[in-house]
N, C-alpha and C positions, 0 to 999 in steps of 0.2 A: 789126087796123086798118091794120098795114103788108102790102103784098104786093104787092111790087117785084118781088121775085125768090123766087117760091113755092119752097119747098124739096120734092123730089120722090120723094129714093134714100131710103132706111131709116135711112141713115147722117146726109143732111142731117137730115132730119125729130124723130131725136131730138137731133143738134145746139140746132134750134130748141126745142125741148120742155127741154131739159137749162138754155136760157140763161135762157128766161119762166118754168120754175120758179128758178132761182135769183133772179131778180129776185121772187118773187111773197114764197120764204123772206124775204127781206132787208126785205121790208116789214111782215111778220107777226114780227118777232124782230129783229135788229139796227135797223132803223127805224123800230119799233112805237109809239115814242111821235107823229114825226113823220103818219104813219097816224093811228093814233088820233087824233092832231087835225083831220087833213086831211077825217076821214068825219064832218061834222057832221050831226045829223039834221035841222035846221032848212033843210037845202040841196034842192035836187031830188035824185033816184034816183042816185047814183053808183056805180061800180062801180071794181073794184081790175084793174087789166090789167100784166102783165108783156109787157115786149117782147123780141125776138131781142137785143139791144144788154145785157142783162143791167137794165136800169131798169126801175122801176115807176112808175105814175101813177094817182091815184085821179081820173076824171073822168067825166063824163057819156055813157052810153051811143051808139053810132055812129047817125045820122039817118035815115040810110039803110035801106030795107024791100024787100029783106033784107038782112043787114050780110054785109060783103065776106067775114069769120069769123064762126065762133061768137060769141057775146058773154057776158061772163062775168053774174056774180049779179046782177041790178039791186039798187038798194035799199039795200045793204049797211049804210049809213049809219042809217038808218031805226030797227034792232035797237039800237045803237051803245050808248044811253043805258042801255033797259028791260032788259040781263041784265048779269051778273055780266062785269065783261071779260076773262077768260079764256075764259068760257063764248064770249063774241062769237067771240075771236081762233076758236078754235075749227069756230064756225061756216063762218067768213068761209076756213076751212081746206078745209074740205072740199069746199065748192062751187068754189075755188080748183081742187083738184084733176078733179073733173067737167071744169071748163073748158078747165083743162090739155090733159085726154085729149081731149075732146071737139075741139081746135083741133089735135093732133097726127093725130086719123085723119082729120080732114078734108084734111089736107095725104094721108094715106096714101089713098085714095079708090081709087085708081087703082094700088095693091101688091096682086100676087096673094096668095094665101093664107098661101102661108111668108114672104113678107115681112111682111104684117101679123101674125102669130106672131112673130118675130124683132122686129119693133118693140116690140111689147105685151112682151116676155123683157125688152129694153131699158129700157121705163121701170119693168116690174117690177122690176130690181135696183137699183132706186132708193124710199129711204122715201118716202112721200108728204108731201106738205105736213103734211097732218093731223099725223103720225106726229112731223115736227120740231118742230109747233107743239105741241103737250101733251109732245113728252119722253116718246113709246113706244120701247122699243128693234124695232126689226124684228126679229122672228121668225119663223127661217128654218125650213120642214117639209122634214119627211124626205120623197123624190122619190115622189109619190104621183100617181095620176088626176088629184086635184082641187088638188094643190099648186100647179100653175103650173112645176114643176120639167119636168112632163112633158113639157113643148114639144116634143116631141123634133126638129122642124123647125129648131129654132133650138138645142136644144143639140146636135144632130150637124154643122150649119154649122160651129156653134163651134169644134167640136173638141177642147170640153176637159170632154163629161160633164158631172158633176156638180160638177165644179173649177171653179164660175163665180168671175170675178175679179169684185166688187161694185165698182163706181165708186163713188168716196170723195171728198166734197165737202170742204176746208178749216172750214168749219163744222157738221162731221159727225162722230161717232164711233162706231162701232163693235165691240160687244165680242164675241168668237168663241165659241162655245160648242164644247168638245171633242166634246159626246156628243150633237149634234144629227142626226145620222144614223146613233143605232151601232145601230138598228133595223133598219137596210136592211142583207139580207144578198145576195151572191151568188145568182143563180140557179141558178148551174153550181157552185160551190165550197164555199157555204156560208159564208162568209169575211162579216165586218163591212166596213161603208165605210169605207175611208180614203181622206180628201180630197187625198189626194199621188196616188192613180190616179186612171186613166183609166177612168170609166163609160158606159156605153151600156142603152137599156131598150128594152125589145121591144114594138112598134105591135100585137102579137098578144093575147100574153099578162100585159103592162102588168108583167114581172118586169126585174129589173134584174141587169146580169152587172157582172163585172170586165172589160175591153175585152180582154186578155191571155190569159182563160178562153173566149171564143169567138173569139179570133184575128181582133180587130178593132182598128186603131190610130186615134188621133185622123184622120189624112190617111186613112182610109179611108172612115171616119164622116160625112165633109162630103161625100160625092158619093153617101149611101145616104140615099134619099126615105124609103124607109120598110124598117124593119128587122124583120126576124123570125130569133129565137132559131134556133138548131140542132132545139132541139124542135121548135117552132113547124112547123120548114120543112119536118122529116119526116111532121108531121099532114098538112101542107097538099099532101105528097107523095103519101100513102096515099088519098087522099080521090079 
C-alpha cells in the first residue's frame, strides 16, 4: 500500500519482509484479542496487512486495479465466526505468509539469480508466520538437494557454510538440536558435521566436504560461483 521509497538490494528487501512480518506476528499473538475483534464478519472483505513501520492494520482492500502490491487474503473476517479460533488464527497464518513472500519478490523483480537465492536463504532462516502462530519448533534438515541448505549461491556468499547464524526475533525461541546433522559426513575425510567448521558442497556431485579438507576457506567461498570437488574436477578433466 506504501511505496515511497521501493526497497531494491537483497539487503533492503528482506529489511522490509523482516519489519511486515513482525507487525503481521504481533497481530496474530501478542494483539490477537485486539484482531480478533477488529475481523468482524458482519463487515465488508477485510484484510490483515503489515507495514515496513512494524504496525498492522485490518482494513479494506486497496481500490485500485491493480494494486500498487500484492494484496493480502481478502475476506479473512468472513471465516472468523464458522471455525474453531485457532483453527482461524491458523488460517489467516498462512495466507499471511503467501503474501509476505509474495510482496518481497515483487520488490526483488529485478535480482538476478543469486540474489533471489540469497533472499529466499534470508527469509528461509526465519520460521514462518504459520510456524509462530501454532507453536512448531523449526526444523532444521541435514544440507540436502531438497533442504534449502543447498543454496550454495548464498551459503558460499556467506561464508560461513553450513554455520548459518538464524536471526532471532525477541518473541522467538529457539532450541538447538546437537545431532541434527551428524548424518552428513565429509566427502573427503569421512568425519561428522560439526557446526563450529567451515562447510562447502559441490554444485557436481551435491557431497559436502570440510572447507579445510579440500583447502577452501570461508573468503575463498564467496568469489566461487559454482564449486566443484577435487573429484569432480578430475572427471571433468578426463572427459
Amino acid at each position: 500500500m506504501e511505496m515511497a521509497s521501493s526497497p531494491r538490494t537483497v539487503e533492503e528487501i528482506f529489511k522490509d519482509y523482516s519489519a511486515r512480518r513482525k507487525a503481521v506476528v504481533s497481530a496474530l499473538t501478542c494483539d490477537v484479542d485486539e484482531f480478533y475483534g477488529l475481523c468482524d464478519p458482519e463487515k465488508e472483505n477485510l484484510c490483515l496487512y503489515g507495514h515496513p513501520n512494524e504496525t498492522w492494520e485490518v482494513t479494506l482492500p486497496a481500490e485500485e486495479v491493480p494494486p500498487e502490491l500484492p494484496e493480502p487474503a481478502l475476506g479473512i473476517n468472513f471465516a472468523r465466526d464458522g471455525m474453531n479460533r485457532r483453527d482461524w488464527l491458523s488460517l489467516v497464518a498462512v495466507h499471511s505468509d503467501s503474501w509476505l513472500l509474495s510482496v518481497a519478490f515483487y520488490f526483488g523483480a529485478r535480482l538476478n539469480r543469486n540474489e533471489r537465492k540469497r533472499l529466499f536463504s534470508l527469509i528461509n532462516d526465519l520460521p514462518t508466520v504459520f510456524e509462530v502462530v501454532t507453536e512448531r519448533k523449526p526444523v532444521k534438515e541435514k544440507p540436502s538437494v531438497d533442504s534449502g541448505s543447498k543454496s550454495r549461491g548464498s551459503t558460499k556468499r556467506s561464508g560461513d557454510g553450513l554455520v548459518k547464524s538464524t536471526p532471532k526475533l525477541p518473541d522467538e525461541s529457539f532450541e538447538e538440536e546437537e545431532d541434527e546433522h551428524s548424518e552428513t559426513l565429509c566427502g573427503s575425510c569421512g568425519g561428522n558435521y560439526n557446526a563450529d567448521e567451515f562447510w562447502i558442497g559441490c554444485d557436481i556431485c551435491e557431497k559436502w566436504f570440510h572447507g579445510k579438507c579440500v583447502k577452501i576457506t570461508p573468503a575463498k567461498a564467496e568469489n566461487i560461483k559454482q564449486y566443484k570437488c577435487p573429484s569432480c574436477s578430475l572427471k571433468r578433466g578426463r572427459q
